[in-house]
Structure formats: C-alpha cells, structure tokens
N, C-alpha and C positions, 0 to 999 in steps of 0.2 A: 528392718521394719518391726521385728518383734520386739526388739529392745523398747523403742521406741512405744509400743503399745502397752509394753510391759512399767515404762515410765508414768504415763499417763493413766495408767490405773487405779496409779497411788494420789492421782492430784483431787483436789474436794469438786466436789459433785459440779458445783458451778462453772468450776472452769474445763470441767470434762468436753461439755460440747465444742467451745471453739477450737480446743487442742485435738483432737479427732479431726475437726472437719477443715483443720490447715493440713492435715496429711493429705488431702483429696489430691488440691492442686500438685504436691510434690511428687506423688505418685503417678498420675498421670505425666510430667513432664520427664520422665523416664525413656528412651529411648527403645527397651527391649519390650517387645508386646507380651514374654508370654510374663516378665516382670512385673508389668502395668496389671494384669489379672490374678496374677497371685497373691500381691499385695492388694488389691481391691478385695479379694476374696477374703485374708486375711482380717481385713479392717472390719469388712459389714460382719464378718463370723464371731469379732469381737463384741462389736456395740448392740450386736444383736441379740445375742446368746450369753452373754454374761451378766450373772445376776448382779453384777459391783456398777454395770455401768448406769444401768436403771434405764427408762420404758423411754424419759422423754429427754432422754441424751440420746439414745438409738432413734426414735422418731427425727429428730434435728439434722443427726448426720446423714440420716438414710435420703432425707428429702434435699438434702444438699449435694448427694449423689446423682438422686435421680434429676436435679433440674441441670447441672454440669452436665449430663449424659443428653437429655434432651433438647441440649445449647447446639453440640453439635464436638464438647471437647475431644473425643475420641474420633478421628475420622476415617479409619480404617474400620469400613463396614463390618468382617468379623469379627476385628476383635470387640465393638461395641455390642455385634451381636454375643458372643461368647461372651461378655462378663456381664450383660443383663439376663440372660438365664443362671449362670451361678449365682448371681444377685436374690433371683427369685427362689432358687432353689434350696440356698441359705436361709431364708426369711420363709420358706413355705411352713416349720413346725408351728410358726409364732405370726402366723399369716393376718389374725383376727386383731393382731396388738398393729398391726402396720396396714392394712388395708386401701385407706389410700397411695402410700408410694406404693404397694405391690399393683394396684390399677395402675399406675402411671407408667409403670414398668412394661406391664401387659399392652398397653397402646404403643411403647416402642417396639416391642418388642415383633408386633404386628407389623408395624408398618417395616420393620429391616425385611420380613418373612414377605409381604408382599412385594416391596421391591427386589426379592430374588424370584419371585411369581412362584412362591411354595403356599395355593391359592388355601390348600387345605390346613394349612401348619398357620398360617394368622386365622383363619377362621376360629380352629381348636382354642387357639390362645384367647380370640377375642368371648367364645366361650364360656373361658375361667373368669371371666371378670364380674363380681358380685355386684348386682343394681339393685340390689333391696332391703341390704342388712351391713349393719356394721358405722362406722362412724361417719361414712356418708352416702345420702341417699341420692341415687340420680334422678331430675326430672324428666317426666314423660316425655318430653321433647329431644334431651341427650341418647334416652334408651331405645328412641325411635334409631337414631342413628346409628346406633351401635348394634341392633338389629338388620336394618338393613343393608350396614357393611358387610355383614355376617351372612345374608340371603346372597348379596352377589358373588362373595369370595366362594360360599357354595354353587351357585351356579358356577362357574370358572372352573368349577374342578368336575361341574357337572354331576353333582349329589344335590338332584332335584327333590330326593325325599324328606332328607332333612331340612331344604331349605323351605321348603315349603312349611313346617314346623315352625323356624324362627321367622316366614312372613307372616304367620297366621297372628303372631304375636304383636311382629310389627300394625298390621292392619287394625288392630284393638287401639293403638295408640298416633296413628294417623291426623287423626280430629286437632292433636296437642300443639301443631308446629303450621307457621305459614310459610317456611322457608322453603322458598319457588327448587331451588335447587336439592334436597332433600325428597320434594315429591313427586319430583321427575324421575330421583332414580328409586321412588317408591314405586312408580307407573312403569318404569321397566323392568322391574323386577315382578313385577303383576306380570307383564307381557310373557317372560322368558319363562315364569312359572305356569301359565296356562300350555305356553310350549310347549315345555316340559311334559306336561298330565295329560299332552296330546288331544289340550281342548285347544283346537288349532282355530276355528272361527273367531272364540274369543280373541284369541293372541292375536290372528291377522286382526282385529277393529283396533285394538291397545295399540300395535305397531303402526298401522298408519294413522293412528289421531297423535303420539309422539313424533313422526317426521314431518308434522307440520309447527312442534315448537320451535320458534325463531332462536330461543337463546341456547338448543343444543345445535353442537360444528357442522356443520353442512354435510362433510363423509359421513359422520354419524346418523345424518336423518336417510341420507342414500340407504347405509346398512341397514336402520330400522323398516323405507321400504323393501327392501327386498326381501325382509325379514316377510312382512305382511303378503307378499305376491307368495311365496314360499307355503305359508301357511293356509293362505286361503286355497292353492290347490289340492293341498293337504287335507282339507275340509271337507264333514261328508258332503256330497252332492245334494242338492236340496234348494228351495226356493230363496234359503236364509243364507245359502254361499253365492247364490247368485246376488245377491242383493252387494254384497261385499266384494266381490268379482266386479260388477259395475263401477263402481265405487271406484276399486284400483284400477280400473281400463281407463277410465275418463280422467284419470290423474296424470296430466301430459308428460311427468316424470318419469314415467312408467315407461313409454318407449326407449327412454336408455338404458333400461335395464334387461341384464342377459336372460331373462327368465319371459320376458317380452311375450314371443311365443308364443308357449306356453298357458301364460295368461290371456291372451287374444283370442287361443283357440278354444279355449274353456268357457269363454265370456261367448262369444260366438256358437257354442254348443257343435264344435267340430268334433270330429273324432280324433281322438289320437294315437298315436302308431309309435311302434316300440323303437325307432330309435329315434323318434325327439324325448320319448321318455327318460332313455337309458343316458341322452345328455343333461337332464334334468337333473339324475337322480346324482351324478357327479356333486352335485352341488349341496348334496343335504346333508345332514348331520347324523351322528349314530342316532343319536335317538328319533329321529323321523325317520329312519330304516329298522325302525323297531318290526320282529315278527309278529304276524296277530292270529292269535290260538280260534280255533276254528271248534263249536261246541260237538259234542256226540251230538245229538241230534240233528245238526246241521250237516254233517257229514253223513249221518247215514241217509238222509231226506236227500241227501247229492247224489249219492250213491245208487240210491234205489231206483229211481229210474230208467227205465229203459224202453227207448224210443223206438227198439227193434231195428233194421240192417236201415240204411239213408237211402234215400232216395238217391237218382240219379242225378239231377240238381241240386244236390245238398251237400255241404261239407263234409267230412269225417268230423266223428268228434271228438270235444280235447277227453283228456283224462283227469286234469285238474278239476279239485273238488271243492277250493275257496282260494280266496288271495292270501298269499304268503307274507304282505309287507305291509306298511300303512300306505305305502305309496302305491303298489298296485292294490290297492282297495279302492282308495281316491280313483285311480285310472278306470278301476272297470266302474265305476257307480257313475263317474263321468259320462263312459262311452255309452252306458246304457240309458242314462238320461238323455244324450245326444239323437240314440236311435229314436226317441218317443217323437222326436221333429222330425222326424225322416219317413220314419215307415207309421203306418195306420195300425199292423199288427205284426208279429215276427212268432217265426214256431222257435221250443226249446229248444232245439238242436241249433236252428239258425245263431239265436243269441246267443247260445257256448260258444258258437264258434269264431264271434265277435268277439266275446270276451277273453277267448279261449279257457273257457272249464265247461264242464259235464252241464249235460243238457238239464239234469236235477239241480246242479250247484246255479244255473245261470237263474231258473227259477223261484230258489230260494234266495237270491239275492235281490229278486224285481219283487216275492211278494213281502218281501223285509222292507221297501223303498215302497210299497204301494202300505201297508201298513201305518209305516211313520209320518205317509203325506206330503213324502218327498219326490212319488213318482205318482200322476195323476193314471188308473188304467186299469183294467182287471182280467184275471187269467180265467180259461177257460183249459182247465186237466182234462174234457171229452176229447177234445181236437187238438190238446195240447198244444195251444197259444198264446201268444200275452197281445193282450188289446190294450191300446195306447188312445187314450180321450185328448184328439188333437184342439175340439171345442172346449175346453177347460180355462175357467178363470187365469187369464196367463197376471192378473196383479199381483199375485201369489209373490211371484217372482224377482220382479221388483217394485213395485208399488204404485201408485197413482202417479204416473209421469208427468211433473210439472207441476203438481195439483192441481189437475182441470177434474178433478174427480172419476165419476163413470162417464165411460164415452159409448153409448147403447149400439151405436152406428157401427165400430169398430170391428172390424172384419177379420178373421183370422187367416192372414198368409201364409200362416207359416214359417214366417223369414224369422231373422235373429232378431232381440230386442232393440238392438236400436235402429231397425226400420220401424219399427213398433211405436217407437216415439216419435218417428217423422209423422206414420200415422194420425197420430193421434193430435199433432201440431195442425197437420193439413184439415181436421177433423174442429179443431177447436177455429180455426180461420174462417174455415165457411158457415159454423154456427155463427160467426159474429158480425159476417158478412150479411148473412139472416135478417139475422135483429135490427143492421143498420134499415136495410129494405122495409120493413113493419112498422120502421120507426118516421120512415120519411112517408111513409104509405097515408097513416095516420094524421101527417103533418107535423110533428113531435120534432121531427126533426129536418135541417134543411143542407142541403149537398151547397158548396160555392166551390162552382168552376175555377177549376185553375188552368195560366196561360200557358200554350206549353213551351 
C-alpha cells in the first residue's frame, strides 16, 4: 500500500483523484480486518495531510469513502465502527477544509453507537456535529431533528439536565417542520422532560393525549398510558390532579393496566395503605424515587409541637417530621385530601398518625395545601384542629359535569364524584321535565299519547 501511495504521488494533479479513490474498493476486498483499517487509515492520512495532494483531491476521495461506508461495504459492525473513528480522527486537525464528510461520518458514526445502545456515546458524537458554520448550513427543519435525536438518546441514558438544554433548542425550531413523525417524538420527549423535572401533572396530560395517536404501535400507546396513571399519582394532590385522575379513570383502557388500583382509589379519594403502596412503588423509576429535602423551617415548625401525653383514644405519635420520597409525598397529600371527605375535622395528633409524621409535620403539610387551594378548610392552633369545608364549591375539582353549568339544587353527599354526576344528570332531567310541564301548561306545547 505505501508503494502504491508513494506512486501516485508523482502522477499530475488530475488524475490524483481517481487513482486514490480505485484503492477504496481494493482495500476493502481484503480479507484481514485489521488490514482493511490500516490501509484505510493510511490512504485518508495521505489525501488528507499532504500538502502535494491538494484540498479537492482529499475532498473527492474522502466523500467516496464515506458514501462506500454508508452503502453498507464494510459489514462487520466493528470494524466499520473502528475505521470511521480513525477516519474522523485523522481529518479532526483539517476538520474546517472537510466538514461536510466529517458530518456524514458523525451520523454513522451515531447510529453504529446507538445500535450497540451506547445511548450516551451517539448523543456526544451527534453533539460534535456543526449546524451553523462552515460550507454547509443545515435547515431549521434537519437541525430540529438532530436535536431531538440528541434529547432522547439523553433521556435513554437518563441525563434529563442536559437534555432538557438541547430541547429548549429544539422547541425554538418546532414551528419549521410538518413532519407528523418528528413531532410525535418532539411531544415525547416534552413528556419524558416534564418527567424528568418532576412536573408530573404536566407529563401525565402529554402522555395520555400521545396514547391516543393512531399512527404510534399499540404497545407503545399502553406504555405512554401507564406512563400517565404513573404520573398523575405522582402529582401533587389538588383539584388540578383530580381533574386528570378523571380523565384516566374513565379511559376504559385503564382497567388493564397494573396500576388500575391504585388509580381507582385515588380517583375515588380512598385512602391508601402501605402495601398497595409498596406494590406501586416496584414499578417506578429512579427518578420518581427521588428524595425530597425537607426546608429548616419546616422541620423545625414539625418539631416544635407538642401535643403533650395522648389521650386514651388517641394514637401514639409518629416521629416522622416530612416525607422522604416524591412518592410518599403524593401518598400522604393524597390520604390527607381523602380524610377532608371523611371527617368534618381531625386534631394534629389524629392526622400524624394517618399520615404517620409528627402532629407539627401533619400540620404543616395541611396548612401548605390549605395555602395553595389544594385543600379547602382552616386550622384552628387553640384546640389544635384542622377544620375541613365539606360545603365547598366541589367544581374546583373537576369541573361543570357535562356542561349543564351551576346546578343551585345540588346537594352535597359526600360520595365520590362520580355520584356527583349521576347527581347532577338526575338534577338536569327533572329541570327539563319542569319546563316540559310550563310549556304544556301554557299551551306552547302539546303531549301525543302513545300506544302502549
């Protein structure tokens, strides 16, 4: 092969390129792989770095390399991997004179790395790839894509911080592209980054309005819902999770999934108890078992309390002085949303010891939730009680059922919402049954028997 290079050095400028770029195929049909590499290596190290062969004899061969490579001529996935990093490695001093083949290299280079599922190592590479200088410029619609390949192979490896970087980029350039397939997985990568930031409401809405796309696989809309049941438990408790909670209850899809449960009882406003929890919590992900840092203040306001010895009806109380997890957060904001349909009032020590934490900690968690207007009710530190407003606008919750609007008549049971909307159906039936009456009264209107 040297000889050979060493020939062709001497030949005039014009016939440099095709005698160079008939060495490709001979090299390549070489039997020994690490052969095929060293002489590849050789060749680009020539055309590239030698000032006799000149800029656009090395561009020729080099793009005659990379499209052989990109055919498929090398089929032993390392070694194609192997001699397109020495390729790139070779050509990095002189990166700015060859920029496009060095991009075309980095797109293979990606895809060998994600086909070994080395999520981080094609993300890096896609990375190096210049989209805004040099002798070609990509349109806003390629650089969308090469952004949000980049946000999921970050997700995949679960480095939600940086990905969240290159979607912010992506999302600038959203507007550029109608490609149905590009903005699905621009909508799931929105999803899995809300996930991520452990803005879990958002994520459950993104996940289940994606498992209702027809043209992603059937498994796949299953996993997006479960993604959404998953997250909406996750969610702080509040009128705005129930709204979303509904939503996935009445999605008949819902009943096959394992998390079933779970969502049922949440939607229903049951309480739940530590080991449907702890089957729960099997199912989440490191980062939904994220720890959650508990402020000074909040701990010493848990702390300070004291209820003095319990009563003889009364629990002991916990010692716990906040929730340790995102998931037991969700649980006790849950239970303690649960008890406001239950009981009319509950003293601090009672609700610690539902929630299990300190009669302080249980306190400062209901008046955080009475605060935010997540929990309708007000405490009273004389008697040390939490008073729960069971007559409170329950549309908060989930909204005007049905659009019948205000229903004045509307009585509060109590029950879970969807007697609530039986209510308010049997409520709109007899207004209309009303009107027919006034209307025939009047004369306005006239009844014809029917036979039976």
């Amino acid at each position: 092969m040297e000889a050979k290079l060493a020939e062709y050095a001497s030949l005039n400028q014009k016939d440099k390129g095709p005698a160079y770029t008939s060495l490709i195929p001979q090299i390549l049909s070489q039997a020994d792989p690490n052969a095929v590499a060293k002489d590849l290596h050789s060749l680009v190290d020539t055309v590239v770095n030698q000032d006799s062969v000149g800029l656009v004899v090395g561009r020729q061969v080099l793009t005659e390399l990379v499209k052989v490579l990109g055919e498929g001529a090398i089929k032993d996935s390392e070694l194609r991997k192997r001699v397109v990093e020495e390729t790139l490695e070779t050509v990095q001093p002189r990166i700015v004179s060859y920029e496009e083949q060095v991009n075309n290299l980095r797109f293979q280079l990606a895809d060998l790395s994600e086909e070994e599922e080395d999520w981080s190592g094609a993300a890096r590479v896609l990375m190096g790839i210049s989209l805004d200088s040099g002798q070609r410029t990509f349109a806003d619609a390629d650089k969308l894509k090469i952004y949000v390949r980049i946000v999921r192979l970050l997700l995949e490896e679960e480095d939600s911080i940086q990905a969240e970087t290159y979607y912010k980029r992506a999302a600038l350039l959203v507007h550029s592209t109608t490609e149905r397939e590009i903005l699905l997985q621009f909508k799931l990568c929105q999803a899995r980054i809300s996930d991520y930031g452990r803005r879990f409401l958002e994520a459950a809405s993104r996940y289940h309005e994606l498992s209702y796309v027809g043209e992603i696989d059937e498994e796949e809309r299953r996993h997006m819902l479960l993604a959404a049941v998953t997250c909406a438990v996750l969610a702080p408790a509040g009128p705005n999770r129930s709204r979303v909670l509904a939503s996935l209850y009445r999605d008949e899809r819902s009943a096959e999934l394992p998390t079933y449960n779970i969502l049922s009882k949440m939607f229903l406003d049951h309480i739940l108890r530590s080991a449907e929890i702890k089957e729960f919590e099997g199912s989440l992900k490191p980062h939904q078992l994220a720890k959650v840092a508990i402020s000074s203040n909040d701990r010493l306001a848990s702390a300070s309390h004291d209820d003095g010895p319990a009563a003889s009806n009364e629990p002991a109380a916990s010692t716990r002085t906040g929730p340790a997890t995102v998931l037991d957060r969700a649980v006790m904001e849950h239970n303690l949303l649960a008890s406001s349909k239950i009981y009319n009032n509950i003293s601090f020590r009672g609700l610690g010891a539902l929630l299990d934490l300190t009669p302080g900690a249980a306190e400062t968690m209901a008046r955080k939730m009475i605060e935010q207007g997540r929990l309708k009710g007000h405490i009273d530190q004389v008697e040390k009680l939490i008073w729960f407003e069971i007559n409170g606008d329950e549309d908060d919750a989930q909204g005007k059922a049905g659009g019948l609007g205000d229903v004045e008549e509307a009585e509060d049971t109590g029950a879970p919402f969807t007697k609530r909307w039986d209510t308010q159906i049997r409520l709109t039936a007899a207004h209309t049954e009303s009107i027919v009456q006034q209307l025939t009264q009047k004369g306005l209107l006239s009844l014809v028997p029917t036979s039976a």
